[in-house]
VOMI-489768 format. One record per residue (C-alpha): z, x, y; chain. Coordinates in Angstrom, 3 decimals. Each point is the difference from the previous one (the first is absolute). Example, Ala and Ser with C-alpha at 12.3 -4.5 7.8 and 13.67 -1.06 7.14 Angstrom:
<rec <7.800, 12.300, -4.500>, A>
<rec <-0.660, 1.370, 3.440>, A>
% end
This chain:
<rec <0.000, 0.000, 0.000>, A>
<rec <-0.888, 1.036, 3.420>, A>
<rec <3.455, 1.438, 1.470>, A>
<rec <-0.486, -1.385, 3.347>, A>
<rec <-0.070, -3.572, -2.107>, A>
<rec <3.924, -0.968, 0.099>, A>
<rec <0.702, -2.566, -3.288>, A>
<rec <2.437, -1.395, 1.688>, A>
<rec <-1.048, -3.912, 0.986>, A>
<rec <3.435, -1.797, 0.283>, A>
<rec <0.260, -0.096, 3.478>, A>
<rec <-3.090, -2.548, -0.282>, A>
<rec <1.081, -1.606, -3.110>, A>
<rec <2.478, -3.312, 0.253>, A>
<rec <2.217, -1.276, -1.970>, A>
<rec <-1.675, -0.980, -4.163>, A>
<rec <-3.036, 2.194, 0.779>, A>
<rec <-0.527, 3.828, -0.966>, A>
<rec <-2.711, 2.019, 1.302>, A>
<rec <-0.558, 3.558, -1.709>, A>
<rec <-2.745, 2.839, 0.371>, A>
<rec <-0.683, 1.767, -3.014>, A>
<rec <-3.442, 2.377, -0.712>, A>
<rec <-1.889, -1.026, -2.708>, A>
<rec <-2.717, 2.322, -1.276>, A>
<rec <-0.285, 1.247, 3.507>, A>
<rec <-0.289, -3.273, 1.973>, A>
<rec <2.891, -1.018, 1.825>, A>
<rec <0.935, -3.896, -0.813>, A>
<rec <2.570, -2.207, 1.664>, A>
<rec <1.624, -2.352, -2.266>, A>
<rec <1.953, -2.748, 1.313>, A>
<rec <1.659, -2.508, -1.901>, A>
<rec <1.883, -3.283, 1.225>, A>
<rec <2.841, -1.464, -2.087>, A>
<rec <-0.517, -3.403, 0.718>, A>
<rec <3.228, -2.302, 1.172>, A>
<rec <0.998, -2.245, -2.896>, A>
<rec <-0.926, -2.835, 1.575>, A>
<rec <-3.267, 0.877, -1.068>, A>
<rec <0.509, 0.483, -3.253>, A>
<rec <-2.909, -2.410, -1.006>, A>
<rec <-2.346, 0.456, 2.741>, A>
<rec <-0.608, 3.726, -0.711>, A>
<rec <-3.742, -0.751, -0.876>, A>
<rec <-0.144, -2.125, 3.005>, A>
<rec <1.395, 2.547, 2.369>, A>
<rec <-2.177, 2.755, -1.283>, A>
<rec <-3.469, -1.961, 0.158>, A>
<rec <1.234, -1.065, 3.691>, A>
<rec <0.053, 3.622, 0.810>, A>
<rec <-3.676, 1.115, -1.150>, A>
<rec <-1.021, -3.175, 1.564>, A>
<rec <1.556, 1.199, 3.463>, A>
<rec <-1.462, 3.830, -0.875>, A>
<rec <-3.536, -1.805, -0.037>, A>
<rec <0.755, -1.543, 3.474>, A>
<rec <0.718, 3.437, 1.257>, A>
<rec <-2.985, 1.464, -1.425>, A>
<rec <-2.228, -2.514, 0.630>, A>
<rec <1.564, 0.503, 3.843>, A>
<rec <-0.986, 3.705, -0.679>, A>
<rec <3.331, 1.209, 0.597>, A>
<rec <0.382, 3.499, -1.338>, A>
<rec <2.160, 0.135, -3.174>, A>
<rec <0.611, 2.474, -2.885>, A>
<rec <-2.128, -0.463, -3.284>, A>
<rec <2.068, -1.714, -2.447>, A>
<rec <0.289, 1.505, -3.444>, A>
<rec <1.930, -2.021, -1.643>, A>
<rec <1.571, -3.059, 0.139>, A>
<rec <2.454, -2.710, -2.075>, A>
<rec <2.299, -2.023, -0.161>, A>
<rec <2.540, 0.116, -2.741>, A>
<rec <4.052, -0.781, -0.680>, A>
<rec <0.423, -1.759, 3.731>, A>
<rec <-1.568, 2.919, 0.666>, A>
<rec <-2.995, 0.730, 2.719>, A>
<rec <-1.670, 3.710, -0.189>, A>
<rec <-2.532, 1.393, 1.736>, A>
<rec <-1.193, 3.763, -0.030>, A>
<rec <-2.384, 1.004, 2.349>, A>
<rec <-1.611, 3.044, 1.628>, A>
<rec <1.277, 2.092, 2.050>, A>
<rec <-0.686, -0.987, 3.611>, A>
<rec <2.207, 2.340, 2.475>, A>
<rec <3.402, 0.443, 1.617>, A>
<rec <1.930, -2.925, 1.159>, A>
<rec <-0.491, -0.434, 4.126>, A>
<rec <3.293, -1.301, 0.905>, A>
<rec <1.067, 3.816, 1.335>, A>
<rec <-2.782, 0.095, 1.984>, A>
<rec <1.220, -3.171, 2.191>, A>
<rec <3.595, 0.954, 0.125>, A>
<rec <1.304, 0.978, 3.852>, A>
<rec <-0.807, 3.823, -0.497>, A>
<rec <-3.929, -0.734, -1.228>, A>
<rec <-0.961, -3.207, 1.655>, A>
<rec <-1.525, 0.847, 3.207>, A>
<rec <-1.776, 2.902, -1.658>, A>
<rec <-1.180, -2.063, -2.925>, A>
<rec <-1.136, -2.349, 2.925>, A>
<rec <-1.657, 1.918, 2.284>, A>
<rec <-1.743, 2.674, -1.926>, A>
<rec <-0.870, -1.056, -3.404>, A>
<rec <-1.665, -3.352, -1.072>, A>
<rec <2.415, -1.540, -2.472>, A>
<rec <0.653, -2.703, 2.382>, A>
<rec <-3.476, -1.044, 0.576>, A>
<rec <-0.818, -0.211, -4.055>, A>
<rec <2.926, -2.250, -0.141>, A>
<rec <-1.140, -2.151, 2.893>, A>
<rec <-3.215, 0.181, -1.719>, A>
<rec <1.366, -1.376, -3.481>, A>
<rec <2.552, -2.845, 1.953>, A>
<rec <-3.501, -0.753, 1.886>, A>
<rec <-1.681, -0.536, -3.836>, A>
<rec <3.110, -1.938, -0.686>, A>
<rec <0.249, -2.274, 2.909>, A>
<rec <-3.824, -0.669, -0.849>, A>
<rec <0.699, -0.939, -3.905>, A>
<rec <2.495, -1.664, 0.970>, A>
<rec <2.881, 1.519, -2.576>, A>
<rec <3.097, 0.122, 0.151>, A>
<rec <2.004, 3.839, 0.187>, A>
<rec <2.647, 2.197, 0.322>, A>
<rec <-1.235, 2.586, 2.740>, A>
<rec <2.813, 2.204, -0.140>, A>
<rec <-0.614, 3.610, -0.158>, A>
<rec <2.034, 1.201, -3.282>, A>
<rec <-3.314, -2.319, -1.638>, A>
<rec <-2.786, 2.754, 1.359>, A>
<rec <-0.497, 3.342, -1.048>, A>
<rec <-2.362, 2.680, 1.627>, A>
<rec <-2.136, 2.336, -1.972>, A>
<rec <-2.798, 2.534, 1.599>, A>
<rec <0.658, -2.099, 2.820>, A>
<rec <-1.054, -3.558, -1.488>, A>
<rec <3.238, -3.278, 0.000>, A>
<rec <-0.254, -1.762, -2.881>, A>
<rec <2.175, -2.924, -0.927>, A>
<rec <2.184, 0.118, -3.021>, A>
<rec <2.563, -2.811, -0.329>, A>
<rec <-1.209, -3.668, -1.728>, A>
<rec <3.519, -1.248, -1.093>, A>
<rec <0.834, -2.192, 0.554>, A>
<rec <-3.662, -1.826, 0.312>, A>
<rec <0.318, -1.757, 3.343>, A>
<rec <-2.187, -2.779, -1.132>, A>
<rec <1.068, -4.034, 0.004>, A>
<rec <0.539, -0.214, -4.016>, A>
<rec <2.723, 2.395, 0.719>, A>
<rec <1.694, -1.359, 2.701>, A>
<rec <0.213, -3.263, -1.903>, A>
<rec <1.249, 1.237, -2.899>, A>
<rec <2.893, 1.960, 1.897>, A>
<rec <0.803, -2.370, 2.234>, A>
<rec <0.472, -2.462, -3.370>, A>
<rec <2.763, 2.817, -1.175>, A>
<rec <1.836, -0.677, 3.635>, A>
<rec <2.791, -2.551, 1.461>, A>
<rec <-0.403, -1.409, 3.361>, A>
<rec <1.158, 2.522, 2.010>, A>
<rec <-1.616, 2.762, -1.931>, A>
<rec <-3.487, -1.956, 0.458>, A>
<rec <0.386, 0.220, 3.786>, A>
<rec <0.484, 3.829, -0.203>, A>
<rec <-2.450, 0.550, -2.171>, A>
<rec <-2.630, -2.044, 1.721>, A>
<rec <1.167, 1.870, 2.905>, A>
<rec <-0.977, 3.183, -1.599>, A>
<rec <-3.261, -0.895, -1.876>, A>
<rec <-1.068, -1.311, 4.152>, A>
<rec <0.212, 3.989, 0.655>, A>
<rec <-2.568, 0.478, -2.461>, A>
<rec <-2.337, -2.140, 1.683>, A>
<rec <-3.269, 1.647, 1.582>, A>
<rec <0.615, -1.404, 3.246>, A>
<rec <3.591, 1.650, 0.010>, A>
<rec <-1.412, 3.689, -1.104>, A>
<rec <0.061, 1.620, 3.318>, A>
<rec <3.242, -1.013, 0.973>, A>
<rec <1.150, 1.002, -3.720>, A>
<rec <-0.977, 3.509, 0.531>, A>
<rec <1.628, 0.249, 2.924>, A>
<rec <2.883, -1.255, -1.759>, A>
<rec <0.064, 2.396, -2.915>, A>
<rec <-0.431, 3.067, 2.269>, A>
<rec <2.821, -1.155, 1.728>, A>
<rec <2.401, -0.602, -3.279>, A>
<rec <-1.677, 3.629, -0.832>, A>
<rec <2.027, 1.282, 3.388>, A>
<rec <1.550, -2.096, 2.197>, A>
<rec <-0.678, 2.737, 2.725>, A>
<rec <-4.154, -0.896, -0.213>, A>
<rec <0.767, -2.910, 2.372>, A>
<rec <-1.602, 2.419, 2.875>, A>
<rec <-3.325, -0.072, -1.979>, A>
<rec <0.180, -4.133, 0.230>, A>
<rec <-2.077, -0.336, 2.928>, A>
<rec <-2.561, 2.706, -1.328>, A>
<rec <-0.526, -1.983, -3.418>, A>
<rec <-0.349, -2.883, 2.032>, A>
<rec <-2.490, 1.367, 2.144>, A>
<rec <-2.183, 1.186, -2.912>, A>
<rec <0.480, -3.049, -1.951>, A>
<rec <-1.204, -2.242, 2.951>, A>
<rec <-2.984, 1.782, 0.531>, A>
<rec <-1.494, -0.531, -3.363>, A>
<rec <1.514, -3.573, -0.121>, A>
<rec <2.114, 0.382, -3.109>, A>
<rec <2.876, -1.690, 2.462>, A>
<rec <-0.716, -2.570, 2.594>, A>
<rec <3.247, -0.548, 1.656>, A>
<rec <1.640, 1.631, 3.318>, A>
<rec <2.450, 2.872, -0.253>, A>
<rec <3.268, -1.787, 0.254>, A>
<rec <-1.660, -2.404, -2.627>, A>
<rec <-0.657, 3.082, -1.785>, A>
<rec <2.994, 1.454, 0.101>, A>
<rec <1.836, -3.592, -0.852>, A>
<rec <-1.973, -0.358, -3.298>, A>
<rec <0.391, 3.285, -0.739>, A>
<rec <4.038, -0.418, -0.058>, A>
<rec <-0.547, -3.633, -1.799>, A>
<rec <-1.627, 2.178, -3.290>, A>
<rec <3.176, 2.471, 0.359>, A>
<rec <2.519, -2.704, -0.010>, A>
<rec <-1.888, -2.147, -2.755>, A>
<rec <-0.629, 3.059, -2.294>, A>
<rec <3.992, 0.943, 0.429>, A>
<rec <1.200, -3.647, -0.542>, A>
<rec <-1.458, 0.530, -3.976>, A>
<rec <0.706, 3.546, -0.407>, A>
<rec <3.656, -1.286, 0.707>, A>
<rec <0.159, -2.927, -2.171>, A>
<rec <-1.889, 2.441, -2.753>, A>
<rec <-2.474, -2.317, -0.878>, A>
<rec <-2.315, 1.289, -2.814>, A>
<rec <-3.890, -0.051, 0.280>, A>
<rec <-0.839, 0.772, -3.235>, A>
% end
């Protein structure tokens, strides 16, 4: 294995999935597999075919993601191994990189590009940078689970009581394609809370290429509605999958 490849993945692993990368015959594969809440314990099949439907989506979006190798679904279990596709980005948006990673390479604009795709295909997603990794200088996309598609959200929400319904809802409404903009902003926020200064700069580039329509303080005001609705079911622990 390369040595400047760390194997190391669990900062961007949560809780029931484990993502490991191993060398095999000289190609370097990321496995990742999802333990699936035991809620699910019958809808394992249903779950996984719900993810390679939401895959297609992305592909058929032409959003960059690694070549799968491999893929089942076994024991309330979900695996996937693909190919290698890059380090994780989520240093390069923390306080110390951001206005660098900003201003003088063009990560940014490839993700604008792909939330642009997005908005167009009308999908939902997670834009938050721990889910793209850079390699020779091209983002690709690499997290499908959960599969933000309507089959899903039904079949969670039927594992839910009343008030966890309104949280989730509140959640899954991040995912939306309209919301994307704002939800970057979000995650680079939760990344460091000291990014706020780069706010009006994301904004700015954001606006120009119409992936957000609102004014700043509307900006800003979303952006801080995706924080507190994100926080509300990372506090009550609600599982995804």
């Amino acid at each position: 294995m390369n040595k400047n490849i760390s194997n190391d993945l669990s900062d961007f692993s949560v809780l029931g999935t484990s993502i490991e990368i191993v060398n095999s015959n000289g190609d370097i594969i990321i496995k990742k597999e999802t333990q699936l809440h035991e809620s699910f314990k019958e809808n394992e099949e249903d779950i996984f075919i719900m993810i390679c439907q939401y895959i297609q989506k992305l592909k058929k979006a032409k959003i960059s993601i690694p070549r799968i190798l491999y893929k089942n679904c076994e024991k309330e279990k979900i695996i996937f191994h693909c190919e290698y596709a890059g380090e994780n980005i989520v240093n390069k948006v923390k306080r110390s990189q951001i206005h660098d990673t900003i201003n003088n390479t063009n990560i940014f604009e490839q993700i604008f590009e792909m939330l642009t795709k997005i908005q167009k295909a009308k999908i939902y997603f997670d834009p938050h940078p721990k889910n793209y990794v850079l390699l020779d200088g091209n983002i690709s996309y690499v997290d499908f689970t959960p599969p933000w598609v309507k089959k899903y959200f039904i079949l969670r929400l039927s594992y839910a009581n009343k008030k966890e319904k309104k949280i989730l809802k509140d959640f899954f409404g991040c995912m939306h394609y309209k919301e994307i903009g704002y939800h970057l902003a979000a995650d680079i926020l939760k990344v460091d809370q000291n990014n706020y200064d780069v706010l009006s700069l994301l904004y700015s580039k954001m606006k120009e290429i119409k992936i957000i329509n609102n004014n700043y303080d509307k900006f800003v005001e979303r952006v801080e509605s995706i924080i507190n609705k994100e926080k509300v079911r990372e506090v009550e622990n609600l599982y995804l999958l």
